[in-house]
C-alpha positions in Angstrom: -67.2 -60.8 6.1 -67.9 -57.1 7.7 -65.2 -54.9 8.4 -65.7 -53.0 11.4 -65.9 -49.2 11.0 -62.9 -47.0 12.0 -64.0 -45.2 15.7 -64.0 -41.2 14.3 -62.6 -40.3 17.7 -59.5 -42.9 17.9 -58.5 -41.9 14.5 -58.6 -38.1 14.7 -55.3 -36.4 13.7 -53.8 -32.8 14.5 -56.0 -30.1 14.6 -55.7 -26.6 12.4 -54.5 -24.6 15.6 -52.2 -27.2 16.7 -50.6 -27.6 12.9 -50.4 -24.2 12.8 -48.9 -23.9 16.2 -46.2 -26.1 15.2 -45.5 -24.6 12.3 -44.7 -21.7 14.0 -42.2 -22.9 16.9 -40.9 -24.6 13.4 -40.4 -21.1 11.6 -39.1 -19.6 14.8 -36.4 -22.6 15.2 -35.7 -21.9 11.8 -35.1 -18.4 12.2 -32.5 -18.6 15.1 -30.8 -21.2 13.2 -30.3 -18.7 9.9 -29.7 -16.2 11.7 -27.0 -17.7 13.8 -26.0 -18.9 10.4 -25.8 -15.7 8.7 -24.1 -14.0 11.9 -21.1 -16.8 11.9 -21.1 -16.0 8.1 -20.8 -12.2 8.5 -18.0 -12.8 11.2 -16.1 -15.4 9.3 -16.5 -12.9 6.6 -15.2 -9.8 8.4 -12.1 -12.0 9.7 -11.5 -13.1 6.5 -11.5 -9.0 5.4 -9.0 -8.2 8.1 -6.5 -11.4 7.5 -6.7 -10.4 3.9 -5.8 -6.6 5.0 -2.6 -7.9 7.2 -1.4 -10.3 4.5 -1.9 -7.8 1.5 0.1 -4.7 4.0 2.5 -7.5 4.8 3.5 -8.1 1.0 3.8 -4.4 0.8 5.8 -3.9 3.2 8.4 -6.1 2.6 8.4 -5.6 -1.3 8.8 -1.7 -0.9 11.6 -3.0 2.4 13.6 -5.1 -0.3 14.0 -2.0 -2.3 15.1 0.2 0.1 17.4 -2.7 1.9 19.1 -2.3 -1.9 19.0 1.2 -2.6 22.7 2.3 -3.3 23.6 -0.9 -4.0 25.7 -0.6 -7.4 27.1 -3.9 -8.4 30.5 -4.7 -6.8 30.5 -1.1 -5.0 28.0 1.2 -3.5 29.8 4.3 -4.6 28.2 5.9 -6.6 30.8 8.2 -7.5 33.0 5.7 -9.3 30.0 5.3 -11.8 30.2 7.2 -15.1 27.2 8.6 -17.4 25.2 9.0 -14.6 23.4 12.4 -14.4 25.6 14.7 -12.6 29.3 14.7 -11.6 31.1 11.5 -12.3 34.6 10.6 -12.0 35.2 9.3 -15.4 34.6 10.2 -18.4 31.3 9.3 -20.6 31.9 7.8 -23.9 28.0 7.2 -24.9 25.6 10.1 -22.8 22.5 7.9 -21.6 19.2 8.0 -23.6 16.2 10.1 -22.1 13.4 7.7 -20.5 10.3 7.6 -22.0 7.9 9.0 -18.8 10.9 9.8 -16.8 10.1 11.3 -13.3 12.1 14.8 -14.6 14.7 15.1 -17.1 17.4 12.6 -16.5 15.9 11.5 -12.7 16.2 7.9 -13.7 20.0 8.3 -13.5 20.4 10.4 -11.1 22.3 7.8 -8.9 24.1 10.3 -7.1 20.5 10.6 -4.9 19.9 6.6 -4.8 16.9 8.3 -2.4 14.4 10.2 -2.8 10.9 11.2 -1.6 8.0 14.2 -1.7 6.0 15.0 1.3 2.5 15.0 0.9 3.1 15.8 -2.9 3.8 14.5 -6.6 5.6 18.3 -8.1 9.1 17.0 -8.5 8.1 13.2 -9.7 4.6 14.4 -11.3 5.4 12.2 -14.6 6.1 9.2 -12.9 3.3 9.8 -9.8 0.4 10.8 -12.5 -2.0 8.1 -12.6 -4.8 10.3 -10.5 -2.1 10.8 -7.6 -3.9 10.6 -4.3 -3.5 14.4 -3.1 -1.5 14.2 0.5 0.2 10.8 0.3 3.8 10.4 -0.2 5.7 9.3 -3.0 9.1 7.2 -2.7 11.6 6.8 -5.5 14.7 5.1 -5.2 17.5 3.2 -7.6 19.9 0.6 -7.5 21.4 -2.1 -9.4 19.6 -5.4 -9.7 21.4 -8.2 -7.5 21.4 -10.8 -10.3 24.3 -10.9 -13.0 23.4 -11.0 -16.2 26.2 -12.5 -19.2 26.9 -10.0 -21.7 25.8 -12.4 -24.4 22.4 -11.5 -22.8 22.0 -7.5 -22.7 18.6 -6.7 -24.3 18.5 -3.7 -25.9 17.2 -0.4 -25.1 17.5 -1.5 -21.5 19.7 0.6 -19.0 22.2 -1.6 -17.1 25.2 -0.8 -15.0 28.7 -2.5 -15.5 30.6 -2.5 -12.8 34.1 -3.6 -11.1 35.0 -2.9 -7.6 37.0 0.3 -8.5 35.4 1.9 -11.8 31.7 1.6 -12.9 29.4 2.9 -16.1 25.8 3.4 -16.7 25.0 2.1 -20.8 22.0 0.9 -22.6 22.3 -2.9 -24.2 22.5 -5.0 -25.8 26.2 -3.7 -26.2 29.0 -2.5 -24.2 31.4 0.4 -25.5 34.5 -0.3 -26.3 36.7 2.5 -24.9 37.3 4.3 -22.6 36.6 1.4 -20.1 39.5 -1.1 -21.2 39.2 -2.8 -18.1 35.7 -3.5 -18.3 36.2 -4.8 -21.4 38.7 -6.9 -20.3 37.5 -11.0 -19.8 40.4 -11.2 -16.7 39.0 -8.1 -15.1 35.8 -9.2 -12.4 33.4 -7.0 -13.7 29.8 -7.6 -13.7 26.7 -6.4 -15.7 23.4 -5.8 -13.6 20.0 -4.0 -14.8 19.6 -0.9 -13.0 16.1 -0.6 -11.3 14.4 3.1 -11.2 11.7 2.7 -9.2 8.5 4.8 -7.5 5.7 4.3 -5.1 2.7 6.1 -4.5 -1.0 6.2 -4.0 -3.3 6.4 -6.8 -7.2 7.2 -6.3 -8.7 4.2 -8.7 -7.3 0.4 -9.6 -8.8 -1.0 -12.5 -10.4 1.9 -14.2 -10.9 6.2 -13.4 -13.4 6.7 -10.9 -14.1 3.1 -9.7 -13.9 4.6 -5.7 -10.8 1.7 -5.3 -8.1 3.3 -4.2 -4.0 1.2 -4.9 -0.8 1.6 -4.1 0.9 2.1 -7.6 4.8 1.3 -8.7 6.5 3.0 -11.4 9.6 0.7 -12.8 12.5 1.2 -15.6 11.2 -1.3 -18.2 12.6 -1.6 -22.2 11.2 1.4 -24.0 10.7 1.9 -28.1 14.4 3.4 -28.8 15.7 3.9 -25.1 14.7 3.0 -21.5 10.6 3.8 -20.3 8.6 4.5 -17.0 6.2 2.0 -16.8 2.8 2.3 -14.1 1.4 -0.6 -12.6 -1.0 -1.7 -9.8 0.8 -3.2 -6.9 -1.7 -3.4 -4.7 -5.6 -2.2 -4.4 -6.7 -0.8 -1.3 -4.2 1.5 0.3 -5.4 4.8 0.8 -2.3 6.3 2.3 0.9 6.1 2.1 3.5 8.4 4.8 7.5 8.3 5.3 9.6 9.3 7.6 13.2 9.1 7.5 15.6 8.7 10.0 18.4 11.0 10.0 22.3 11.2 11.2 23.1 15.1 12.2 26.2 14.7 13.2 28.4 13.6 15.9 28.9 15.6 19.2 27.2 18.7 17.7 30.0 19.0 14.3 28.7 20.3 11.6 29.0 17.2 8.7 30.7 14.8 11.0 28.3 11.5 10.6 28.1 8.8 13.6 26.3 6.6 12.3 22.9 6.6 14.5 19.5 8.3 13.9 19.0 11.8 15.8 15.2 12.3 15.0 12.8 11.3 12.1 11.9 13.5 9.8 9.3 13.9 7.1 10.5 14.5 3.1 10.5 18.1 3.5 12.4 18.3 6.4 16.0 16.3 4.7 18.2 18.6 3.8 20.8 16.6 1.8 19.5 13.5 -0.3 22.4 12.9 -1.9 25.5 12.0 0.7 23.8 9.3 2.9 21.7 11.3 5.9 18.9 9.2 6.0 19.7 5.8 7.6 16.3 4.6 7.8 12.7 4.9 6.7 9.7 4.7 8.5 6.7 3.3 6.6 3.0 4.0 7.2 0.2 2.1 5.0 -3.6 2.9 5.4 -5.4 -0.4 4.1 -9.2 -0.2 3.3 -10.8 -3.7 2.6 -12.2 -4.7 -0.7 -16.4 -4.9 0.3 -18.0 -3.1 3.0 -18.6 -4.9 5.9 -22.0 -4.8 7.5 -20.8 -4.7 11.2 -18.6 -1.5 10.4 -20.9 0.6 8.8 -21.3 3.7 10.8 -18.4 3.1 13.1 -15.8 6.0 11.5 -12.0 5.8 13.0 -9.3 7.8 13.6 -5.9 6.8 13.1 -3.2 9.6 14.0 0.5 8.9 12.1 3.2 10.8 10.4 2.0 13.7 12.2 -1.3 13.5 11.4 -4.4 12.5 12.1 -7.1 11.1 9.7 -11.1 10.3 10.4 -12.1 7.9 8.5 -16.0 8.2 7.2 -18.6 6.0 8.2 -19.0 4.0 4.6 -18.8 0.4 6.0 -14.9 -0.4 5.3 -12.9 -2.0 7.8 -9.5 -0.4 7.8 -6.1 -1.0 9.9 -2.4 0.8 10.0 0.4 -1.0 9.0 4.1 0.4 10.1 7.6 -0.9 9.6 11.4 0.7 9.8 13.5 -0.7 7.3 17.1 0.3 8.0 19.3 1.5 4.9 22.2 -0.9 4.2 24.5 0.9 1.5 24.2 4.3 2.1 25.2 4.1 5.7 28.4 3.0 4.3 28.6 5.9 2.2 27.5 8.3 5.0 30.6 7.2 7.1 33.1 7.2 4.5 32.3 10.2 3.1 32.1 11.8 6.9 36.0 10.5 7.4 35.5 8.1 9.3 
């Protein structure tokens, strides 16, 4: 049986221009779709960047908040002038002088609880030993101290760590994992409500590196009281990575109807570090905090858009290297030494 021939003409596919042409409208289609992919990527990637930024400041915040909400907070008490051992003037006598701190901030600063508050403007001098891994030149540093909220049994003192036994009249500074016997009877006594608590020396500042010298990754660095060799021991750690700046200001009670020393209780002005003139007897009543976060990666839709962010009195341009950056601010209102302030005012 014949098979009839194919007609050339009937059977004739696409031709090399038209192939070619629809390979082209292909690539073109192809090409809006990756870019509009890699566009939505870039964007989903730059929101993720600046939700990271506002959680990470947030966790600041309110870490460095809880500390200051506790500052002057001794136990049973916020008077710190009921407390013995503690560097400077104390009521009572001091059977047992506290051991130096291994990396102290100066010579006895982690027991200086007469100054539950303390800060340098725009410098590290003062707390140089503490604030020495590569301090950021012209960011703030923040110490503060208070006793730990949480009780801890006397059955459970560790040693060579400084804790702060406490009633609500009489208070002393010692280093576990034992108490002294004498002179404080009555916080020796098992019917006397006394309590034992850690005591928490603490600083904050801006270091120029996170994970090793020279890495360009800026952190916010804490320096915390921690069980040394033979006594207590400043130890640095990274809190967070990517805060370039750190500014306080501090809100400050002059006085009442223009008396010298008589405290009311409300915030006249806020002032920088530099500009408190007494740390020690409850004049600042709150703190004004300023964070400068800098994401992790660059982002290609910021690179060569510099900003400018003016704060604390100053204002900083930022340079064009492709890092999204945002301002973060809180006041956190002092809770213990307000007390202090009024009481010691007379009123």
């Amino acid at each position: 049986m014949n098979r009839a021939c194919p007609n050339p003409e009937r059977s004739s596919g696409f031709s090399l221009i038209e192939l070619m042409l629809a390979m082209l409208i292909g690539l073109i289609i192809m090409g809006g779709v990756m870019q509009l992919f890699i566009s939505t990527r870039d964007t989903q990637r730059s929101s993720e960047d600046q939700l990271a930024l506002l959680a990470d400041a947030r966790f600041a915040i309110n870490t460095i908040a809880y500390d200051l909400r506790h500052t002057g907070l001794w136990g049973r008490h916020n008077d710190p002038a009921i407390i013995a051992c503690q560097n400077g003037t104390a009521s009572y006598p001091c059977p047992t002088a506290m051991p130096a701190a291994t990396g102290d901030c100066a010579a006895g600063a982690y027991i200086n609880i007469a100054a539950p508050l303390f800060a340098e403007d725009d410098d590290n001098t003062t707390l140089a030993a503490c604030a020495s891994e590569s301090y950021e030149t012209g960011t703030d540093v923040l110490t503060l101290r208070y006793a730990d909220s949480n009780r801890i049994n006397t059955t459970a003192l560790a040693a060579n760590v400084a804790y702060l036994r406490t009633s609500s009249s009489v208070g002393m500074l010692f280093t576990g994992p034992t108490f002294p016997t004498s002179p404080y009877n009555d916080l020796n006594d098992p019917s006397t409500k006394y309590s034992n608590h850690r005591l928490v020396s603490r600083v904050y500042y801006v270091s120029s590196y996170t994970d090793a010298v020279g890495d360009g990754q800026p952190s916010l660095r804490r320096g915390d009281l921690v069980a040394g060799g033979t006594g207590p021991a400043m130890n640095t750690e990274v809190l967070l990575p990517g805060v370039e700046d750190l500014q306080l200001e501090f809100g400050v009670d002059l006085g009442a109807d223009g008396v010298a020393g008589k405290k009311d209780g409300h915030v006249d002005s806020y002032v920088d570090a530099s500009s408190v003139t007494d740390w020690s007897n409850g004049e600042v009543l709150s703190v004004r905090i300023w964070l400068l976060m800098r994401s992790e990666r660059q982002d290609r839709d910021d690179i060569g858009s510099a900003q400018t962010f003016i704060y604390a009195g100053k204002t900083v341009n930022t340079p064009n290297d492709g890092y999204s950056r945002r301002l973060i601010s809180s006041v956190v209102k002092l809770r213990n030494t307000f007390q202090v302030n009024l009481k010691q005012a007379g009123s």
